[in-house]
N, C-alpha and C positions, 0 to 999 in steps of 0.2 A: 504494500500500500504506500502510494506518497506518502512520507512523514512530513514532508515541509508545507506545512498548514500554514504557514507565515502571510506565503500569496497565495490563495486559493484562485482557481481561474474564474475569468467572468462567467463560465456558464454553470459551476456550483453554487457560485452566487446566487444567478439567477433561480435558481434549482430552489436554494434555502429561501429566496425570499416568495416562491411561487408557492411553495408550501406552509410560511408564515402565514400570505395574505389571505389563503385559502383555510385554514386552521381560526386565525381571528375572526373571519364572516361568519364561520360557523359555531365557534363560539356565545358569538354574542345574538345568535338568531337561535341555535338551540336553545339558551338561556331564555331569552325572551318567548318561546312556546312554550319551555315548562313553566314559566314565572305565568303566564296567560294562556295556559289552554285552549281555552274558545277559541285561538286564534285574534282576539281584538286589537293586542297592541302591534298588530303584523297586520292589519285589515285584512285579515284571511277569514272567511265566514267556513262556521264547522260543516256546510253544506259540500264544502272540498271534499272531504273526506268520507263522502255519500259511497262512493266504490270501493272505500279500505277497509282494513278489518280495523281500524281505532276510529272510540268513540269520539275523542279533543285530541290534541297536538301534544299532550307530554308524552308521550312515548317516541313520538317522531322524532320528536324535539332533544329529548336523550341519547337516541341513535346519532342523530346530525352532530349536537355538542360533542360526543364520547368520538366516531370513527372519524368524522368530516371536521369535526375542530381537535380534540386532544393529540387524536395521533399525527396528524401532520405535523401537528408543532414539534410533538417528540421526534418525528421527521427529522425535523429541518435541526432542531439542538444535535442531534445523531448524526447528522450530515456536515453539521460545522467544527464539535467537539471530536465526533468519533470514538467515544469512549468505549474502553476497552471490555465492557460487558461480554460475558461468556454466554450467559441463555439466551439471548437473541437467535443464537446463531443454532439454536435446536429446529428452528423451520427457518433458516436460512437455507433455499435450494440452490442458491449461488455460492457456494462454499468458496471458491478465490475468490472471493467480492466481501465489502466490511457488508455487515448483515444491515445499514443503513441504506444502500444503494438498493438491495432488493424491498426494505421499507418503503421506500421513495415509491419506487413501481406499485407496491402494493397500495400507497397510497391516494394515487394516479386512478389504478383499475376502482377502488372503494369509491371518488368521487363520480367517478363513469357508472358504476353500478350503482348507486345514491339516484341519482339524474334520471338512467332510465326508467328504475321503481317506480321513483314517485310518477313520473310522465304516467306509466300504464298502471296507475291507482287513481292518479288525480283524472288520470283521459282528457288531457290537455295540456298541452305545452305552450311554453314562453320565452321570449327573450332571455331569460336570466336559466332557463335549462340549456340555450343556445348557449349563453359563455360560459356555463360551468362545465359544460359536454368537452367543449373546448379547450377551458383550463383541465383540464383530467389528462385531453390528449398532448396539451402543449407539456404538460410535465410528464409523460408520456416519454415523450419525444427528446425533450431535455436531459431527462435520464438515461435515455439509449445515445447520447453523444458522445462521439470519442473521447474528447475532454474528461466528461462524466465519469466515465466508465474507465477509462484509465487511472483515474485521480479513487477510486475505490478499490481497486484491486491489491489482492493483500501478496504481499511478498513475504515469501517462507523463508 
């Protein structure tokens, strides 16, 4: 793995801050469904959720906060730190790789899979599943960058 963390290249950057921004939206939008339920302080009427199996917005709201905000962020600290944690790497399938770059991905596919649920629950889509589909794939794609993927690999 590169040690010299000093200069990290511009597209890990970009990588840690695509998973910050993506981590805090969801944060504070999960927070705000379980804090409001019914949907009100998000002007989402609980009539959304006429196709899903939940009755209000905390449960959704938990999943979003928990996979679409907590872990990205432990993402992007894992991606900038690198710390040397040993159990990550028990479902780490990229074994030459720090078991952050396969988080990264995983965290990528969890927003892509977030987006299309809700689409085929809500049975409607919007704008904002158009750039979240998008941000899923742009880290996606970030992640599979030479740069990227060089700058993770672990040297034995």
């Amino acid at each position: 793995m590169n040690e010299n963390r000093s200069h990290l290249p511009f597209s890990v950057i970009l990588l840690i801050l695509l998973q910050v921004f993506l981590g805090l939206g969801a944060l504070v939008s999960g927070a705000m469904l379980m804090a409001f339920p019914d949907g009100s302080l998000m002007h989402m009427p609980l009539s959304m959720l006429e196709y899903s199996p939940f009755p209000n917005f905390f449960i959704p709201g938990m999943l979003l906060f928990t996979f679409v905000g907590l872990y990205p962020l432990a993402v992007a600290y894992s991606l900038w730190k690198r710390p040397a944690w040993r159990w990550p790497d028990v479902i780490n399938p990229f074994k030459g790789y720090h078991w952050s770059w396969a988080g990264s991905l995983a965290a990528g596919v969890a927003v892509i899979v977030w987006i299309l649920v809700e689409v085929a629950l809500l049975r409607s889509i919007s704008f904002l599943h158009y750039l979240y589909l998008g941000w899923g794939a742009v880290i996606l794609i970030v992640t599979l960058l030479p740069g990227v993927h060089r700058s993770f690999k672990v040297v034995a």
